[in-house]
Structure formats: structure tokens, C-alpha cells
C-alpha positions in Angstrom: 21.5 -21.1 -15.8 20.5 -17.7 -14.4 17.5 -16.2 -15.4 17.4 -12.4 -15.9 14.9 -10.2 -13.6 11.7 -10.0 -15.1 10.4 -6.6 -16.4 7.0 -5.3 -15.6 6.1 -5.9 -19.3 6.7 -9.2 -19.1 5.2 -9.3 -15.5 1.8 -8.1 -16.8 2.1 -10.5 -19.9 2.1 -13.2 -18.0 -1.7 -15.4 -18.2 -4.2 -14.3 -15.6 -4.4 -17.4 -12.9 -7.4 -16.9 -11.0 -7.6 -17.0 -7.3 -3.7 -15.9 -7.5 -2.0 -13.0 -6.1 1.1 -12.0 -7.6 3.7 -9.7 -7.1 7.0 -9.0 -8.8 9.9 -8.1 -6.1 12.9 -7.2 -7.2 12.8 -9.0 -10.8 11.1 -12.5 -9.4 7.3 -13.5 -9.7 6.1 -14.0 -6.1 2.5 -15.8 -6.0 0.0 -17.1 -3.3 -3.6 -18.0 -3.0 -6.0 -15.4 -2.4 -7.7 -14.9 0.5 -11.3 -13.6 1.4 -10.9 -10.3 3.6 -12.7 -10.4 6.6 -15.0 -8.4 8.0 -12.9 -6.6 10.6 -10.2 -6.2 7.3 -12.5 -4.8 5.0 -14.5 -2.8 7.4 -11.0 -0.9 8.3 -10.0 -0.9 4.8 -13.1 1.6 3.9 -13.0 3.4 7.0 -9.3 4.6 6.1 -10.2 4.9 2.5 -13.2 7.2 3.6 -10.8 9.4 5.9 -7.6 9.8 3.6 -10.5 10.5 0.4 -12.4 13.1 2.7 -9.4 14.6 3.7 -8.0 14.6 -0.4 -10.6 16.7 -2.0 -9.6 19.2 0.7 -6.4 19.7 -0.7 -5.0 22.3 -3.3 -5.1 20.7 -6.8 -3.4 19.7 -8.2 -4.0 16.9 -5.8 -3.3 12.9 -5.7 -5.5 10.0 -6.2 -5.8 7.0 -4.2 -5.8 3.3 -5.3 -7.7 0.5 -3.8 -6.0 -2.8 -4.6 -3.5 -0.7 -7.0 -0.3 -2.0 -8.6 2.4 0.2 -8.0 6.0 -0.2 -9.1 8.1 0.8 -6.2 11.3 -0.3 -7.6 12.8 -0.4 -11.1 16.4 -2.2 -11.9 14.8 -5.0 -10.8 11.7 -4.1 -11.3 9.5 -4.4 -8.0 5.2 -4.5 -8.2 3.4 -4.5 -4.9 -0.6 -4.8 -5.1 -1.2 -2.4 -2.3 -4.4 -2.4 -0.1 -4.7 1.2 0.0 -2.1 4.0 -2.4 -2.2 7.3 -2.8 -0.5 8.3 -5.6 0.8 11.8 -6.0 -0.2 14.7 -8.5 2.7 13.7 -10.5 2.2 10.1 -10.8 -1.5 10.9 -11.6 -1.2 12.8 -14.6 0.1 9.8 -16.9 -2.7 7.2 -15.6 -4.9 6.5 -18.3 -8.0 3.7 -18.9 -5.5 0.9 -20.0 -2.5 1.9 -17.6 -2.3 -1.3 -15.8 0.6 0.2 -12.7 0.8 3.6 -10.9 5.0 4.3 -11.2 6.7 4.9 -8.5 6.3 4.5 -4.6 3.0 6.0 -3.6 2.7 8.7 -1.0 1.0 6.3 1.5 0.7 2.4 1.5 -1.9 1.1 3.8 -2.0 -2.4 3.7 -4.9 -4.0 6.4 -3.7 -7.3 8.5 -6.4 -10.2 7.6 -6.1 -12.9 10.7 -4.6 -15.2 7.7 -1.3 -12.6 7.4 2.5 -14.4 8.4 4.5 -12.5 10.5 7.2 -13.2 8.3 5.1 -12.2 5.0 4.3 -9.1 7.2 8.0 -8.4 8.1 9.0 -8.9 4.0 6.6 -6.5 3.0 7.9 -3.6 5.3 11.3 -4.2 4.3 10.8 -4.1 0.9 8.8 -0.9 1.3 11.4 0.7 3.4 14.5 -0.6 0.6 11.9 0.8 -2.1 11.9 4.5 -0.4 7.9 4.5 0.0 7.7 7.3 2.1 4.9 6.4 4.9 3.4 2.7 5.3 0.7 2.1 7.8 -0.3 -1.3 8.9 -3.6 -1.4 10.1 -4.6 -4.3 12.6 -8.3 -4.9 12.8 -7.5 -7.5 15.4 -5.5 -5.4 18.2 -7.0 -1.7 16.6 -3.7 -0.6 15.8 -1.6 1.2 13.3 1.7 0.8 13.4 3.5 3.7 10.8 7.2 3.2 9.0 9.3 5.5 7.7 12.4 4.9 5.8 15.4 5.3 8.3 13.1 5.6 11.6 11.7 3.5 14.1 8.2 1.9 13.9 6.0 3.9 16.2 2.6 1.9 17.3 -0.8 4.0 17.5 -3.9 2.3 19.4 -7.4 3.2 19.4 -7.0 6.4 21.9 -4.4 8.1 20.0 -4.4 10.5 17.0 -2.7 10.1 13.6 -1.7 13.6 12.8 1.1 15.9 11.7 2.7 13.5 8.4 4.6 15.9 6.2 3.1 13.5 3.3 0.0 14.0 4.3 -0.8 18.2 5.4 -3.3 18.3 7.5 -4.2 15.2 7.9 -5.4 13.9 11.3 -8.1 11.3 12.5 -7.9 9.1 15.5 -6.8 5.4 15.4 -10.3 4.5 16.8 -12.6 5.6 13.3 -10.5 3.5 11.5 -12.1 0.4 13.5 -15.5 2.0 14.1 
């Protein structure tokens, strides 16, 4: 017997199992332990949050918000919800969050998500794909370990930033720019 995807209602109806992470991708329940960040993971995690939120009260309101830990639903028909390290949501998706929403809709402007030395290459490889089949428009991963970020696109090529180099000039993100290196100070 074939089940039918799951909705999101029904995702966020299911019980609350502690010391789970769960997703829904493309209609299915996806669920592992949880991990504690480390240092080097966390320490990036803030440092990026600290750039992209100096850099956001800069811009013209009406302006995004970002999301640390946020579900987003990337994809609908299956439904598809990510826990993302780091979102920024756009205007639009901001103005129907309220106190009990319990998702941001639609693919954020930015997913960060921050490599812990626990991450599978193959859970890695999974994730990007489903962000680049979901249309999220830029995806940095962050790696603590080498001090990289490596930034996707839909329909382009990874391209790999180390500590000396700049991140600067995204379309989704106007006049954005820091180098690689405060991300891992």
C-alpha cells in the first residue's frame, strides 16, 4: 500500500520526539539524532548571522528577516520542510509571520547551513540538491573546518571562497560584502 505525501499540517502534528531532527522532503518524514554544534560551528554560525543582520537594517524597508534554526517550506506538491541553520526570509514572506506561525513559506532568500565535523558527505550532497530542485536562490555552506564557503546557485556551478577572498556582489543580497575570513574570526 502507498502512502500519500504528508502535508505540513500533518508534519507539524506529529508528537515532539526530543533529541530528534526532522524534516519533511518531498512528502516523507526524514529524522536523525541531534547533534551538539561545536565550537568552530557555532562560532561561524553567529559570525554570519552578525554580518548578514548588520548589513539588513541597512537596507530600504520594507526589508527581510532572518531565521536562526527556522523551518521553511521550500517545496509544496509534496510538501518539502528544511530546518535551516541560517534563512533570510524576504519582505514578502515576512508580512504573514505571526507568534504561532510554526514555518516561513517559501524558499528563503539565503540558506546558510554551517558543516559540524559530524556532517555526511552524502547528507551534505542531499541537502544541496534538494535546495537547488526547490529553486532557493543562494545557499552557502560554511566549513569551520577548511574556512570555506562554498555558494550554489540553481543552474550554476559551485564556486569555493577561502579565508582571503571576499563574498560580494549577490543580486539577492545588494550590497552585501564581507570577507570569508570574519566568518571564522
Amino acid at each position: 500500500m502507498t502512502r500519500a505525501p504528508m502535508k505540513s499540517t500533518q508534519f507539524f502534528a506529529l508528537p515532539h520526539i526530543g533529541e530528534m531532527d526532522r524534516w519533511l522532503v518531498r512528502g516523507v518524514v526524514r529524522e536523525e539524532p541531534s547533534e551538539w554544534r561545536a565550537p568552530c560551528e557555532s562560532s561561524a554560525l553567529m559570525a554570519a548571522a552578525g554580518l548578514l543582520g548588520n548589513w539588513l537594517v541597512t537596507t530600504r524597508q520594507p526589508r527581510g528577516k532572518l531565521f536562526c534554526d527556522g523551518y521553511f517550506r521550500i517545496g509544496r506538491n509534496p510538501d518539502t520542510i528544511v530546518g535551516i541553520d541560517l534563512g533570510l526570509a524576504s519582505s514578502q514572506q515576512r508580512k504573514p509571520i505571526h507568534k504561532k506561525s510554526v514555518f516561513i513559506d517559501g524558499p528563503p532568500v539565503i540558506a546558510i547551513e554551517v558543516l559540524s565535523p559530524y556532517d555526511k558527505q552524502k547528507e551534505i550532497d542531499e541537502m544541496i540538491e534538494e535546495y537547488a530542485e526547490c529553486r532557493v536562490p543562494l545557499v552557502w555552506i560554511v566549513d569551520p573546518m577548511d574556512e570555506t564557503v562554498t555558494v550554489y546557485r540553481p543552474d550554476a556551478e559551485p564556486v569555493l571562497f577561502n579565508r582571503t577572498q571576499k563574498l560580494a556582489g549577490f543580486p539577492e543580497l545588494p550590497g552585501f560584502s564581507c570577507s570569508v575570513a570574519e566568518i571564522f574570526e
